[in-house]
C-alpha positions as CSV (number, residue, x, y, z in Angstrom):
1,X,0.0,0.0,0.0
2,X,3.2,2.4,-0.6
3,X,1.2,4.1,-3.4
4,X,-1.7,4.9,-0.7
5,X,0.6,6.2,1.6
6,X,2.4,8.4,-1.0
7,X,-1.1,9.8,-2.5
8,X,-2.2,10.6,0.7
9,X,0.8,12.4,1.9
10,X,0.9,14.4,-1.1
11,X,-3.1,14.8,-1.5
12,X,-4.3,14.7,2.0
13,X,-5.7,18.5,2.1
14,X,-6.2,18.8,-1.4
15,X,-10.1,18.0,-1.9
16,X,-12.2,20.9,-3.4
17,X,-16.1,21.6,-3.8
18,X,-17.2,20.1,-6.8
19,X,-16.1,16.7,-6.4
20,X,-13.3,14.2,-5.7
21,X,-11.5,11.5,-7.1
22,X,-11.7,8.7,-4.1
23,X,-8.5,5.7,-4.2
24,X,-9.1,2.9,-1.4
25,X,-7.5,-0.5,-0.8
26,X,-8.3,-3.4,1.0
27,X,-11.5,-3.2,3.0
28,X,-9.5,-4.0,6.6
29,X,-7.6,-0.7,5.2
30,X,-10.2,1.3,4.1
31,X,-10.4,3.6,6.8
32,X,-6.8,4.3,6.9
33,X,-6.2,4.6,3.4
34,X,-9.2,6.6,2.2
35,X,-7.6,9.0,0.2
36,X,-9.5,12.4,-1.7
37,X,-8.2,14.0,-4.4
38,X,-9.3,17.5,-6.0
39,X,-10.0,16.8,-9.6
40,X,-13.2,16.0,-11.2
41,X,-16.2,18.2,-11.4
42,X,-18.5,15.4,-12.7
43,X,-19.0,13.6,-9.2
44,X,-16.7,10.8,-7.4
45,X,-14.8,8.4,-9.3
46,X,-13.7,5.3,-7.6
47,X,-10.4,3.3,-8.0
48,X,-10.5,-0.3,-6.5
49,X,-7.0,-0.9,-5.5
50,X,-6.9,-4.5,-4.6
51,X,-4.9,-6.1,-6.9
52,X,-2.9,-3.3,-7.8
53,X,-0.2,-3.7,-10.6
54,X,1.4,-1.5,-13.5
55,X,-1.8,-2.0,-15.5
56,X,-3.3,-0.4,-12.5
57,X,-1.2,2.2,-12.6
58,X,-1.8,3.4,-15.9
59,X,-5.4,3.7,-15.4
60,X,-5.0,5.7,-12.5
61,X,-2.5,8.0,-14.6
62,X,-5.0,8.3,-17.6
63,X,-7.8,8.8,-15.4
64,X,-5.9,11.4,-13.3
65,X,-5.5,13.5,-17.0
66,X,-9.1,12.7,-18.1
67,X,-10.5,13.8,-14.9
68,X,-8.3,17.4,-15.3
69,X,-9.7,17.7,-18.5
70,X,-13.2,17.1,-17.7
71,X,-13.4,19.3,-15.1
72,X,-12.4,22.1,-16.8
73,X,-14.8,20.8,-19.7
74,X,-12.0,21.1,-22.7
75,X,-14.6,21.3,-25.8
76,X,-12.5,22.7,-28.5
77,X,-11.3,19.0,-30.5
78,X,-9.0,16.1,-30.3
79,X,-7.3,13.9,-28.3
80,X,-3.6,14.7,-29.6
81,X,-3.9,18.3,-29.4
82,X,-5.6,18.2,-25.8
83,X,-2.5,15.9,-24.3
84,X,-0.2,18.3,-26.5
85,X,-1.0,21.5,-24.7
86,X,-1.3,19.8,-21.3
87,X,2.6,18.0,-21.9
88,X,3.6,21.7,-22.8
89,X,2.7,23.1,-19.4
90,X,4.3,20.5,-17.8
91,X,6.9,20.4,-19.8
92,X,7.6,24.0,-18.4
93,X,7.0,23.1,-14.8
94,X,9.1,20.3,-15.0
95,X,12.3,22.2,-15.9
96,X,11.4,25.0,-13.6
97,X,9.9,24.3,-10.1
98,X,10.2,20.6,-9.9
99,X,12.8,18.9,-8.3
100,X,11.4,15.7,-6.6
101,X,8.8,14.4,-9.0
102,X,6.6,11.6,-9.1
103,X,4.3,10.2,-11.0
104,X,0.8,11.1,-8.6
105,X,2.0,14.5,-8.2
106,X,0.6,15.1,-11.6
107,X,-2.7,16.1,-9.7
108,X,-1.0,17.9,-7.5
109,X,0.7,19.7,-10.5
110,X,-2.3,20.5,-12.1
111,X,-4.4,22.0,-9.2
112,X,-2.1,24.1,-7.4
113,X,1.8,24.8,-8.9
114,X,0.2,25.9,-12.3
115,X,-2.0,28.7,-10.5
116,X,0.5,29.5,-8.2
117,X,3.1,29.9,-11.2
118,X,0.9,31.5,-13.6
119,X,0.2,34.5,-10.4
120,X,3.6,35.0,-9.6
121,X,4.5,35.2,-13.1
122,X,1.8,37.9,-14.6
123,X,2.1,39.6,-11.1
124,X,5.9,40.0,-11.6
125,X,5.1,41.5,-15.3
126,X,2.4,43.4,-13.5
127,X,-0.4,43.0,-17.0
128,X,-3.8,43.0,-15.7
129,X,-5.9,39.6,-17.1
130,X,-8.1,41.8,-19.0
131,X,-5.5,43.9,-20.9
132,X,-3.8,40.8,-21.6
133,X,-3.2,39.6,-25.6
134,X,-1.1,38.1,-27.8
135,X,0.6,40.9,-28.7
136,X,1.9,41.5,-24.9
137,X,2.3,37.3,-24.4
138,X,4.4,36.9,-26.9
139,X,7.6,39.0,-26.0
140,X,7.1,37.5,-22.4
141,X,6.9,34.0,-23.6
142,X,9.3,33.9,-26.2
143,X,12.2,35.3,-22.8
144,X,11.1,32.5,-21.0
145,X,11.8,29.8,-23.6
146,X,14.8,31.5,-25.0
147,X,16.0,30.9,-21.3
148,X,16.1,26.9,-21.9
149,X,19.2,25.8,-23.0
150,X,18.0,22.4,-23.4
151,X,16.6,22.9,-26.5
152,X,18.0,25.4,-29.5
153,X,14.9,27.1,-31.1
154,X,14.9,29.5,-33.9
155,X,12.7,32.9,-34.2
156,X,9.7,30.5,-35.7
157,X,9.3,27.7,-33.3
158,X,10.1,30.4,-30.7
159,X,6.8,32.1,-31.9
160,X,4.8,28.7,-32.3
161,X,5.8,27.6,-28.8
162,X,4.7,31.4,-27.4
163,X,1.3,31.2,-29.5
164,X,0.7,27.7,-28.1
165,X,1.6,29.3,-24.5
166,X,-1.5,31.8,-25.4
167,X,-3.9,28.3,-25.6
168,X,-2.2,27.1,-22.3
169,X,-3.0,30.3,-20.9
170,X,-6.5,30.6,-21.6
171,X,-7.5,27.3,-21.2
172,X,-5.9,26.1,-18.0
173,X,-4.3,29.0,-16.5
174,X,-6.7,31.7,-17.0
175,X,-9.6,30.1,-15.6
176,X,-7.5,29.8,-12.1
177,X,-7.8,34.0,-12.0
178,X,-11.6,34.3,-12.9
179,X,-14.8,34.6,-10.3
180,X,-15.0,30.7,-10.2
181,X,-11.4,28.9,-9.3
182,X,-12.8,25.5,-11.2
183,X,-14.1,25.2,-14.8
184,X,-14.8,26.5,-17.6
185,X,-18.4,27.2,-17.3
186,X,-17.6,29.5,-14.7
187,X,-14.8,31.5,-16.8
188,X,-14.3,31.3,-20.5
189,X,-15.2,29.8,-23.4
190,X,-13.5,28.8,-26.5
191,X,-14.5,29.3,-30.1
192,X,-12.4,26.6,-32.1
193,X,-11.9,27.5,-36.0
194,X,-10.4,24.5,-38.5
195,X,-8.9,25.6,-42.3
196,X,-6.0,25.6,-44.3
197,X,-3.7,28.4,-43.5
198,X,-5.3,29.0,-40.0
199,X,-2.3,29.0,-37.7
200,X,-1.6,28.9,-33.4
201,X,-0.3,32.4,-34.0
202,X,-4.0,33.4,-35.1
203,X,-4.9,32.3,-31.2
204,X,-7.3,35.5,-30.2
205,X,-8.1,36.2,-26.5
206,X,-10.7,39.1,-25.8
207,X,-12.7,40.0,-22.8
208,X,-16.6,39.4,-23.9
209,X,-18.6,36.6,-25.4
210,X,-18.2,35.6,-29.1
211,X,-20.7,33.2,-30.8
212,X,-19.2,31.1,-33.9
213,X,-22.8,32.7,-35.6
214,X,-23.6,35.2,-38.1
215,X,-26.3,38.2,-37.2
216,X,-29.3,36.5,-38.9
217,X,-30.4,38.2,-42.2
218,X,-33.4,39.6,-40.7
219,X,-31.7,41.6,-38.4
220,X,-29.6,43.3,-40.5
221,X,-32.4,44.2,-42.8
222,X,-34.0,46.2,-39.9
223,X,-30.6,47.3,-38.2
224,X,-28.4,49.8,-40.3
225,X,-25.6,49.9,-37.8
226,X,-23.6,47.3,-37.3
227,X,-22.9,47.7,-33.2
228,X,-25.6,47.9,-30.9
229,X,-24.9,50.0,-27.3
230,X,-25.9,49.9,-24.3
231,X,-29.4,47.8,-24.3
232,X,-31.7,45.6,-21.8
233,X,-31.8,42.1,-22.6
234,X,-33.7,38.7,-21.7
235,X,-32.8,35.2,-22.2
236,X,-34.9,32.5,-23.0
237,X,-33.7,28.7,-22.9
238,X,-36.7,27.4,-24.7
239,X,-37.8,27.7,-28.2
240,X,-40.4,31.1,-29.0
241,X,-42.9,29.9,-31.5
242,X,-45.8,31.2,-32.6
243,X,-47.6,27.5,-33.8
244,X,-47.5,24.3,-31.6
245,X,-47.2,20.8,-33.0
246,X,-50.5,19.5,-33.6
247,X,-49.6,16.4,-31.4
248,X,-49.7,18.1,-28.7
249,X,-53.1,19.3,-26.8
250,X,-51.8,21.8,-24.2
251,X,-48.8,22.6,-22.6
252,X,-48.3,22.7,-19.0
253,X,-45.0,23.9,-16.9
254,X,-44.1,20.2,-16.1
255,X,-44.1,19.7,-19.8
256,X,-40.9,21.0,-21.4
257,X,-40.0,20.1,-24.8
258,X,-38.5,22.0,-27.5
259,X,-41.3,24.6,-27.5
260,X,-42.3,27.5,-25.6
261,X,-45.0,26.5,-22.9
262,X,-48.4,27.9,-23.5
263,X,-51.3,27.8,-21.1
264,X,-54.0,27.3,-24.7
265,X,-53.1,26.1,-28.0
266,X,-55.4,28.3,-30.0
267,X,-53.1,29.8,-32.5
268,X,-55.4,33.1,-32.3
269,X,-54.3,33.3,-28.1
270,X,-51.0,32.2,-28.9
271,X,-50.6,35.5,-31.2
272,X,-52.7,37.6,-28.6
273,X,-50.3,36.4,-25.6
274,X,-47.0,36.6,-27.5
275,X,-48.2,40.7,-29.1
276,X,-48.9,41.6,-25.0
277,X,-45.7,40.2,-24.0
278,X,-43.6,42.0,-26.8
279,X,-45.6,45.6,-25.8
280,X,-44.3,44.3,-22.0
281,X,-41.1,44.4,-22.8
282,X,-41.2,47.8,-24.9
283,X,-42.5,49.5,-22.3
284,X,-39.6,47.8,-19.9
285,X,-37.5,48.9,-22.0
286,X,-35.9,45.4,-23.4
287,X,-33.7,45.9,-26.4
288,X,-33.0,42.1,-27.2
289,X,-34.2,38.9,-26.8
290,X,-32.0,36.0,-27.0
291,X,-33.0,32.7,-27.0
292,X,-31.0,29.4,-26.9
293,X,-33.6,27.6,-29.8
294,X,-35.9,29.2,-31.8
295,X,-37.6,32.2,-32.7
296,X,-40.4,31.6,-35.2
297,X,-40.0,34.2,-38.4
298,X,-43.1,36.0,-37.4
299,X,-42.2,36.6,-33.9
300,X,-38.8,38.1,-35.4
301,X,-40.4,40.6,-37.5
302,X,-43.1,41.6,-34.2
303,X,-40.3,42.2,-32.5
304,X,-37.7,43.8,-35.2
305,X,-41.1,46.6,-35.5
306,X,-41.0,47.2,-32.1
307,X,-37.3,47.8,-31.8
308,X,-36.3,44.6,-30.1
309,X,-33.5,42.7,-31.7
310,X,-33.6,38.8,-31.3
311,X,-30.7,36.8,-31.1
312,X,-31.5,32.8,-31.8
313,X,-29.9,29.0,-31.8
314,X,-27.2,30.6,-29.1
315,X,-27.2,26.7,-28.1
316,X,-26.6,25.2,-24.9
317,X,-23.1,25.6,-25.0
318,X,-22.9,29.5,-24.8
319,X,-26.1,29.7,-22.7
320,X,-24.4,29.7,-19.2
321,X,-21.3,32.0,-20.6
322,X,-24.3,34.2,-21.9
323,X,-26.5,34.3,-18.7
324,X,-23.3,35.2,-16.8
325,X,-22.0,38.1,-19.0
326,X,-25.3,39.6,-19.0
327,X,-27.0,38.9,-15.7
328,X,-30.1,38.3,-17.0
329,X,-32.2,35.1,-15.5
330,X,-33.4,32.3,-17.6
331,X,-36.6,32.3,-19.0
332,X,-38.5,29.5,-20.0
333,X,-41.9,30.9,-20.6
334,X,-43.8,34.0,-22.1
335,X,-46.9,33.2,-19.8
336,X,-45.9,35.1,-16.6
337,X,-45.0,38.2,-16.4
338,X,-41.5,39.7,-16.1
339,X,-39.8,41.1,-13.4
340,X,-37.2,43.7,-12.9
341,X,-34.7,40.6,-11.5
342,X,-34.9,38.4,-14.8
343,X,-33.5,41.8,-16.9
344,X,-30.1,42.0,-18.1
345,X,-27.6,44.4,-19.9
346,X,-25.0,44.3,-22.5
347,X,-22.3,47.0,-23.2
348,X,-22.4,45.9,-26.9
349,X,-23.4,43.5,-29.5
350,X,-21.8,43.2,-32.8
351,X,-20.5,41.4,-35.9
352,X,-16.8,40.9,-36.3
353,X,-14.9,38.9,-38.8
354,X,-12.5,36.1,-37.3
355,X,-10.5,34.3,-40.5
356,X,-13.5,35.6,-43.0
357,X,-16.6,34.3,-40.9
358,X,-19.0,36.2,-38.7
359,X,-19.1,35.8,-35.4
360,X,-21.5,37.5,-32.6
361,X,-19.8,39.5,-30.2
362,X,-21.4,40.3,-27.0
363,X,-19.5,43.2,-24.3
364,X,-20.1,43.8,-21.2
365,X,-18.3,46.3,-19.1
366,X,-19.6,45.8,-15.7
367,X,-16.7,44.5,-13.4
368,X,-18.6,41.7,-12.1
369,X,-19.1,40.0,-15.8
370,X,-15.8,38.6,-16.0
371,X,-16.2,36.2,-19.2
372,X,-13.5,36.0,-21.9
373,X,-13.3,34.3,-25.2
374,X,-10.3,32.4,-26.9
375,X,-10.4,31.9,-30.5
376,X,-8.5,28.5,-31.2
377,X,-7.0,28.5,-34.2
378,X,-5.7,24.7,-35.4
379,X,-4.4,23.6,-38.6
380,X,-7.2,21.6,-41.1
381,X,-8.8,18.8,-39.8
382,X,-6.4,16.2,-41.7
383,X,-3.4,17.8,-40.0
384,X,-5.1,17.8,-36.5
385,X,-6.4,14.0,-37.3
386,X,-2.9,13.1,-38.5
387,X,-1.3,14.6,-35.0
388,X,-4.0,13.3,-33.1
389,X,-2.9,9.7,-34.6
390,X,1.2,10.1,-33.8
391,X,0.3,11.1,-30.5
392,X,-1.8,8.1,-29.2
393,X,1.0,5.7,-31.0
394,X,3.8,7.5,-29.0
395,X,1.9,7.4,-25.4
396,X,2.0,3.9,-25.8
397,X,5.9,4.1,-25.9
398,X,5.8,7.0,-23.0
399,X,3.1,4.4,-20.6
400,X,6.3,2.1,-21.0
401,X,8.8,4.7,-19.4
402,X,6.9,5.6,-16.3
403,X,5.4,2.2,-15.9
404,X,8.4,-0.4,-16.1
405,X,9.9,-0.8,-12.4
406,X,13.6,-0.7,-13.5
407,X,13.7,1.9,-17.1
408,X,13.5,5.0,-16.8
409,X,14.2,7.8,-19.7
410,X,16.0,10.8,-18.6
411,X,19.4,11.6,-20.3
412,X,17.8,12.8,-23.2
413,X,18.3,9.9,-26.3
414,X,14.7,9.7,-26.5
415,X,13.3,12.8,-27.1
416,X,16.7,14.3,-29.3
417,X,15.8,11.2,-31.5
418,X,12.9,12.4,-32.0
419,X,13.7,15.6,-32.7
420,X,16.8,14.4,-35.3
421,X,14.3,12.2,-37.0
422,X,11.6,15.3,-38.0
423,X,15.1,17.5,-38.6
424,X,16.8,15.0,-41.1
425,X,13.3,14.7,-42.3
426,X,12.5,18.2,-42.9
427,X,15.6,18.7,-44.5
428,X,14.5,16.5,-47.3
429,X,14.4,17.8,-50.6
430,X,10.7,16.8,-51.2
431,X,9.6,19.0,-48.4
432,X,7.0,16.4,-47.3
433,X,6.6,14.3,-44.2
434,X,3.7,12.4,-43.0
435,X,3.7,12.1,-38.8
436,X,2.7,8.8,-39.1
437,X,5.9,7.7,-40.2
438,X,7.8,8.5,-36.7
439,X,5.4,4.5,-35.9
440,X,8.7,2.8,-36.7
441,X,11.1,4.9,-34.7
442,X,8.3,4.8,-31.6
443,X,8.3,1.2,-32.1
444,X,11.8,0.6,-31.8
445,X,12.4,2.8,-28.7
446,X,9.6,0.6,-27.2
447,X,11.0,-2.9,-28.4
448,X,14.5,-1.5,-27.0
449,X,13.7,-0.7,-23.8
450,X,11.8,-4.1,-23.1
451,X,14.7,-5.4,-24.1
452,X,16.7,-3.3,-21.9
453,X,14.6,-3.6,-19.2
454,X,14.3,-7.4,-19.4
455,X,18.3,-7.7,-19.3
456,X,18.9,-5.8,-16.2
457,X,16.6,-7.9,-14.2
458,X,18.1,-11.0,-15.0
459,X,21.2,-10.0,-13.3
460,X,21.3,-6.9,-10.0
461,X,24.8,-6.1,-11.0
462,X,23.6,-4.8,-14.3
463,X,21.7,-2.0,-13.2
464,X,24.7,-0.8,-10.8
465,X,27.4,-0.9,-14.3
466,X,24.7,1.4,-15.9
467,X,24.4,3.9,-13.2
468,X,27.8,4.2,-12.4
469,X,28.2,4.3,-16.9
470,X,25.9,7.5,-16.6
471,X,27.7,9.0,-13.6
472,X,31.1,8.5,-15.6
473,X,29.8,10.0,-18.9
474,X,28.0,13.5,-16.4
475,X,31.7,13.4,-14.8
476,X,33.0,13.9,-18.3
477,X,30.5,16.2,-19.5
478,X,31.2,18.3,-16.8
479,X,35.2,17.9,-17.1
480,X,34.3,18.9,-21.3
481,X,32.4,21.8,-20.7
482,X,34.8,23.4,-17.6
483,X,37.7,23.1,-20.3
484,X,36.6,24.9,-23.4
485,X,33.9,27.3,-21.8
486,X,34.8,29.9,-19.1
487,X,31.3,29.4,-17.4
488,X,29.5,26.5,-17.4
489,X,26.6,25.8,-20.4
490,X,24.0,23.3,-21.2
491,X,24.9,20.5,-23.2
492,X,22.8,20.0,-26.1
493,X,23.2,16.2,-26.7
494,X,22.0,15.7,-30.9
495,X,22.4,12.1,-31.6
496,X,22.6,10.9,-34.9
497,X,21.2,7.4,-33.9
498,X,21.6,6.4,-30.6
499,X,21.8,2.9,-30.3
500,X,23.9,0.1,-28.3
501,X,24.4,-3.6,-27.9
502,X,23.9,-4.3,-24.4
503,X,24.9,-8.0,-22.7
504,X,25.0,-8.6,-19.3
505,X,28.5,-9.6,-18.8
506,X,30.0,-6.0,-20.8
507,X,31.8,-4.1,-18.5
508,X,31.8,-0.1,-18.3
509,X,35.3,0.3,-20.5
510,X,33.4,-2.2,-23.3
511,X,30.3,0.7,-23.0
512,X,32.5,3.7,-23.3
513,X,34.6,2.0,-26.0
514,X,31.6,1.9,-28.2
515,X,30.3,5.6,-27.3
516,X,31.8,7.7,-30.1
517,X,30.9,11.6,-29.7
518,X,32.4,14.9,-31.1
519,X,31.5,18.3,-29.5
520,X,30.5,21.6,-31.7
521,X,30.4,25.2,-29.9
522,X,28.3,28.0,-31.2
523,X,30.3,31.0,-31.3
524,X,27.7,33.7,-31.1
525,X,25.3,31.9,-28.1
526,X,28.1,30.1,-26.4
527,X,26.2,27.1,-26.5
528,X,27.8,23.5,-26.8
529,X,26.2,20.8,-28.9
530,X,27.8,16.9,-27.6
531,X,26.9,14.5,-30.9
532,X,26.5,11.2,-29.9
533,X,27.4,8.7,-33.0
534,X,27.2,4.8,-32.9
535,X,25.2,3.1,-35.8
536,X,22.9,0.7,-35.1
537,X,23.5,-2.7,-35.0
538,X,23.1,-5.1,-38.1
539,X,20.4,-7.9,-36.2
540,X,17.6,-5.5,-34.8
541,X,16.8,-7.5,-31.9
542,X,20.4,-6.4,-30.4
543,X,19.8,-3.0,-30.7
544,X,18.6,-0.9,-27.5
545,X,18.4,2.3,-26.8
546,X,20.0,3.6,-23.9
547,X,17.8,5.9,-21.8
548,X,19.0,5.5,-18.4
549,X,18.7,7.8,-15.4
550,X,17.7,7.6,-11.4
551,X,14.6,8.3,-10.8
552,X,11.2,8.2,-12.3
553,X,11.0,12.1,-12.3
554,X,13.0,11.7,-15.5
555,X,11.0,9.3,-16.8
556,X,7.7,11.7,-16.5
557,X,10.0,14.6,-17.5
558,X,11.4,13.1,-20.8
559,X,7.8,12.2,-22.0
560,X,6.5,15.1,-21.8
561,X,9.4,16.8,-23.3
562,X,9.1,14.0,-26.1
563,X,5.7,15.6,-26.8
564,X,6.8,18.9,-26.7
565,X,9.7,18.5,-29.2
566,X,6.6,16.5,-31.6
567,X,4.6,20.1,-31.4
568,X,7.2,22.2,-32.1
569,X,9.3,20.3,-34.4
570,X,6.3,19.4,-37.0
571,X,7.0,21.0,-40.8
572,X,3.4,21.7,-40.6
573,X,4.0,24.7,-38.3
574,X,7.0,25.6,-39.9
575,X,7.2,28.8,-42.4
């Protein structure tokens, strides 16, 4: 029951108000080794840990992510592209304010050093959330990962990597400073745009509400200008129409359906009630009606003569975000009359263009209405579905690394393999690369490090040649860099193809024999590149990669890094 113990040391005070993720063992235990979690929004999950194994483990580690992701209800798309941004902010955390990680403080991660990071940081640079946009983001971002020396970027992954830091931002981060500290109901929501040429660098964040709908036609034909100031509103979350379904008798208010509820059916006192309510409203001086269905075309034109503007099909999913920028209360009937409480108000409303479509755009400048709204750019849907495919083929290579007891990846072979692989294949001449491709290279790191870690447990002494291998080759590192450097740099190891035969019985002089290396320094940044060269062994099934390091903190670390260098290496994103 180590694994209990740890979570609860590391979770014990960490359960928040909207739910909790709840991990228990053995019945005789239960009491002991209860252990809650803040995570999930959606109610308790429950992990049986009674026959807990690596399997196990992985569920808990995919459930952990799932759970993060549900709770702050990411809506805008795929798989891939979801784990990508949430490997990014990790990836960052990881190299800045982790030093003893683990693989269950990922939660722990999530809910309170990413908050905690994101205030100090936008505190230090003293921009207020609501002034904050790409524009300003992007000279902050691109300091902070020009700062890693782990990594050698140019101008255009450096923008990439700052434009995907605006996504981060305003999907995980920037719901940790609205009203609400959990979910994205309570803080922003996200308009996601698909089509060629639509980059991460077209990532818009404004303060306000915008719908991914047009102004219908009818409104335009009665309103010449195209913003509208400063007006009452009222929000329906039924549909307005003027003729019920002849299947249906009556209505009642236990009888909700996709219709307004009406006391008679007559279509002549349907017309009579819905003309008082309109001269209601005039004379309470509403301005708009917006509904979350439908407004019949008759209805539109009563209230376009009257001067009321109706807004319809605003959907369920920007209903909440629109009740909470405006104030109003929900409506779900014209029967009763309205009251002063169930009014709203809007700053402005207006059409703007986002990559040639029309979108809604609803303002509110009352300090309480704290909504924002990200557009999220991606590439087409083919590129998105062709990332979202590489990335679920490589997390079954990364479950490997954080779930095998004895291989762990941390001195950086993996991940510079990776990012070799898309150079050399950039570099092509044909200019083309398909992401599916990397399968081969994923599979072989995979097949290596079974083999790897199948080797060192057949014989304890094994494991101890390896570590003291990798403290040898640091030593010399170290002794390489103090010699030709006045201060001490990065290394930036670039294998070519990393690869080694690895027996049992080869000592540490046999390993470092077959390590050949040559070392490059760049003049202008004072930076060191350490090229690792070995070719791989003729018979596959003798070839393993490497990837040895002491704790499983480089095993989580590595991964996500592996995901990171997939984002920002891809020819897709390049100019």
């Amino acid at each position: 029951m180590k694994l209990l113990y740890d979570m609860k040391r590391l979770f014990s005070n960490c359960c928040g108000p909207h739910g909790k993720i709840i991990l228990v063992g053995k019945k005789s235990q239960r009491d002991s080794d209860e252990i809650c979690m803040t995570c999930c929004s959606f109610g308790i999950l429950n992990f049986d840990l009674l026959d807990f194994n690596a399997t196990d483990e992985e569920i808990v580690f995919a459930k952990t992510i799932k759970s993060f992701l549900k709770s702050h209800n990411f809506q805008y798309g795929f798989y891939g592209s979801t784990f990508g941004l949430l490997t990014c902010i990790m990836y960052m955390l990881l190299k800045e304010d982790c030093e003893n990680y683990s693989l269950f403080k990922l939660n722990y991660l999530l809910q309170h050093l990413i908050p905690g990071w994101t205030n100090e940081f936008f505190d230090r640079q003293q921009i207020p959330v609501q002034a904050l946009t790409l524009k300003i983001l992007l000279p902050i971002v691109k300091t902070k990962w020009l700062g890693n020396k782990l990594l050698r970027l140019n101008s255009h992954q450096v923008d990439f990597l700052s434009a995907l830091s605006v996504r981060i931002f305003s999907q995980v981060m920037l719901p940790k400073m609205g009203s609400s500290y959990f979910g994205r109901k309570n803080d922003i929501n996200y308009v996601l745009l698909y089509g060629e040429g639509i980059t991460y660098e077209d990532s818009v964040l404004k303060k306000g509400l915008i719908l991914n709908i047009p102004f219908p036609d009818i409104v335009k034909s009665f309103t010449q200008s195209e913003t509208i100031q400063n007006k009452r509103i009222i929000v329906f979350k039924e549909s307005i129409l003027l003729n019920l379904p002849k299947s249906e008798e009556e209505y009642t208010e236990s009888n909700i359906g996709a219709m307004i509820k009406l006391k008679s059916s007559g279509e002549g006192n349907t017309l009579k009630i819905v003309k008082e309510r309109i001269n209601e409203w005039k004379q309470m001086g509403i301005e708009v009606v917006a509904c979350q269905k439908l407004i019949d075309k008759p209805i539109q034109l009563l209230l376009l003569k009257n001067g009321i503007i109706p807004v319809e099909r605003i959907s369920q999913f920007y209903m909440d975000d629109v009740i909470r920028l405006t104030g109003a209360s929900p409506l779900t009937s014209i029967v009763f009359p309205l009251h002063e409480s169930d009014i709203g108000h809007v700053t402005e409303i207006s059409e703007i263009q986002v990559m040639g479509r029309s979108c809604i755009y609803f303002t509110n400048e009352n300090i309480e209405s704290e909504v924002y709204s990200v557009l999220l750019c991606s590439p087409s849907h083919s590129q998105s579905y062709e990332l979202e495919q590489i990335m679920r083929n490589t997390q079954t290579g990364l479950k490997l690394l954080v779930s095998q007891s004895h291989v762990v990846a941390g001195s950086g072979v993996t991940e510079f393999l990776l990012a070799q692989y898309f150079e050399e294949r950039s570099s092509d001449q044909s200019g083309l690369l398909s992401l599916l491709s990397l399968n081969r290279e994923v599979e072989l790191i995979t097949r290596s490090l079974q083999m790897l870690s199948k080797t060192i447990a057949q014989k304890e002494s094994s494991n101890m040649m390896l570590e003291e291998y990798i403290s040898c080759m640091k030593q010399k590192n170290h002794d390489i860099v103090s010699s030709l450097l006045p201060s001490k740099q990065a290394l930036v190891v670039k294998p070519i193809y990393s690869c080694y035969s690895l027996f049992s019985q080869v000592s540490e002089t046999e390993v470092m024999e077959v390590l050949k290396y040559s070392i490059e320094v760049d003049r202008q940044t004072q930076m060191m590149e350490y090229n690792i060269e070995s070719p791989p062994h003729e018979k596959e099934e003798r070839n393993t990669i490497l990837d040895i390091a002491f704790a499983k903190k480089q095993a989580i670390s590595s991964a996500f890094q592996c995901f990171h260098t997939l984002m920002q290496s891809t020819p897709n994103f390049k100019q």
